[in-house]
Residue, then its C-alpha position, 0 to 999 in steps of 0.5 A: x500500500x505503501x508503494x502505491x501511495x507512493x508510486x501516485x505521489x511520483x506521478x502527481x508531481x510529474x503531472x505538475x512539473x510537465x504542466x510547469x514545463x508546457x506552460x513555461x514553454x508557451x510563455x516563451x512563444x518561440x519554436x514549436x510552441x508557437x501557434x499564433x503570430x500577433x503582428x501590431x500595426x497602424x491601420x491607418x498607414x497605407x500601403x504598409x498597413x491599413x484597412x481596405x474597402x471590403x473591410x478588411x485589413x490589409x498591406x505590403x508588411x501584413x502581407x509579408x507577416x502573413x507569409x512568414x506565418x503560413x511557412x511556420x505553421x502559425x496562425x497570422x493576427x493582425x493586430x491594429x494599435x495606437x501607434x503612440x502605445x506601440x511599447x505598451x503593447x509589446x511588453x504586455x504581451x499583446x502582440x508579438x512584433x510591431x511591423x508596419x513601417x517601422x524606422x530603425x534609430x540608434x535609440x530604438x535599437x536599446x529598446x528592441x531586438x530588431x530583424x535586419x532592415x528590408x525596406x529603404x524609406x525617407x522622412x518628407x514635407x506634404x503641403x497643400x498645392x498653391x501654399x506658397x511653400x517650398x522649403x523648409x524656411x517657409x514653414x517658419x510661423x506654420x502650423x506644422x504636425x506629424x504622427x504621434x510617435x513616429x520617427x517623422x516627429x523625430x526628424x521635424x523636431x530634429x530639423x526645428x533645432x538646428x534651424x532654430x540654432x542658426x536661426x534664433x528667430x525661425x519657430x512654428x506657430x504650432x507644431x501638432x502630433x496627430x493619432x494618425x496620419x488619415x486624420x492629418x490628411x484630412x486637416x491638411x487639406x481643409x487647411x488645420x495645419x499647413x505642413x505635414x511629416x509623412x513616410x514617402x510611400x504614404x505621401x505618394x499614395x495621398x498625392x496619387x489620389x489627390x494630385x492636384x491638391x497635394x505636393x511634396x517639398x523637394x529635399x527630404x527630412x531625412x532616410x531611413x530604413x525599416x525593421x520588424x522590431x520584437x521585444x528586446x531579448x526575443x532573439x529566438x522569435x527574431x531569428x525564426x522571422x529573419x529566416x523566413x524572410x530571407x527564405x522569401x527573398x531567396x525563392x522570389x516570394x518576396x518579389x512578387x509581393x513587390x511587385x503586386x504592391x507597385x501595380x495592384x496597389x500604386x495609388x496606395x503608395x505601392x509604387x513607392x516601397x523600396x525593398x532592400x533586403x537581400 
């Protein structure tokens, strides 16, 4: 009786112990126990992430996210967040990367593990046609905005500054930053602010649909290159995406997601990706 009770003592603790072990598994989200792949985006950022006519979501990063799932088995979650608490979402556990458009800085790079850069991108200026604006001199007294958190906001603070250091009375009337960038669209054409920071592709989509009512400055804020950025520390989740990618590249998968993007998807900004990875 005595080796029974302990014989279903030993089973017991196994039981937990391989329970502990499943869990602690799963909690990692990497390797074979990964099922799902949450990706965080902004769904108002065509043509890298945003929602389509029939309702549903849709963009060049979503399609790549959803490729690199389907060829590990997971199942693919678009998860549209406000961009301003892409941090929130990452650390939580929300999602498990933020792909969409986004801008590798030295700064971002202590704060997240990062995939190797797959599309080359610039900063520019969107204003209104007929403003009389063409520089950056003549935002000076403007209204000027950019998205919330975005690396655009960045780089128009960044350029306020060292105009402001050779120039001690430039200033703008206003410098707003907007939850997104469709809302910012809609003020710069009714004339709310008088300049936008905006990604080029981005830019390029808004011009493609409105040519006659929007116009680009002629010398960038500055370049760029995007990354897929995870939790920092996730290197295994990091290094399975990595591969894949480089899979797609290698295949011509990739290609013909480019490809379908600057056709198919031009008056988006399609036309405008700068894909790199090799």
């Amino acid at each position: 009786m005595k080796n029974l009770f302990a014989l279903i003592a030993v089973l017991a603790v196994s039981v937990i112990l391989f329970a502990g072990c499943k869990k602690q598994a799963n909690d990692g989200q990497t390797g074979q126990s990964q099922t799902t792949f949450t990706v965080g985006f902004d769904a108002e950022f065509p043509p890298y992430g945003f929602l389509g006519p029939d309702g549903k979501y849709k963009g060049f990063d979503l399609d790549l996210a959803a490729e690199v799932a389907k060829r590990n088995g997971w199942k693919m979650i678009p998860k549209a967040i406000d961009w301003a608490a892409k941090d929130g979402e990452l650390s939580s556990g929300a999602i498990d990367c933020i792909w969409n458009g986004f801008t590798i800085t030295e700064e971002r790079k202590e704060q997240y593990t990062w995939s190797e850069p797959y599309v080359q991108n610039k900063q520019v200026i969107l204003v209104k046609k007929g403003a009389n604006l063409a520089t950056f001199a003549d935002l000076n007294g403007k209204i000027v905005a950019a998205q919330d958190g975005s690396s655009g906001a960045e780089a128009m603070e960044s350029k306020l500054k060292e105009t402001q250091e050779a120039n001690a009375a430039f200033s703008f009337k206003e410098f707003k930053k907007i939850k997104d960038y469709v809302t910012a669209k809609t003020m710069l054409e009714s004339g709310a602010i008088d300049a936008l920071a905006v990604d080029n592709a981005v830019a390029e989509g808004f011009i493609s649909k409105a040519p006659d009512t929007f116009v680009l400055f002629a010398e960038p804020l500055m370049f760029e290159e995007y990354g897929v950025g995870f939790k920092k520390g996730n290197t295994d989740l990091r290094d399975i995406v990595q591969r894949t990618l480089h899979e797609m590249v290698n295949d011509g998968t990739a290609a013909k997601i480019c490809a379908h993007w600057a056709t198919a998807e031009a008056e988006n900004g399609g036309n405008a990706i700068d894909f790199i990875l090799k």
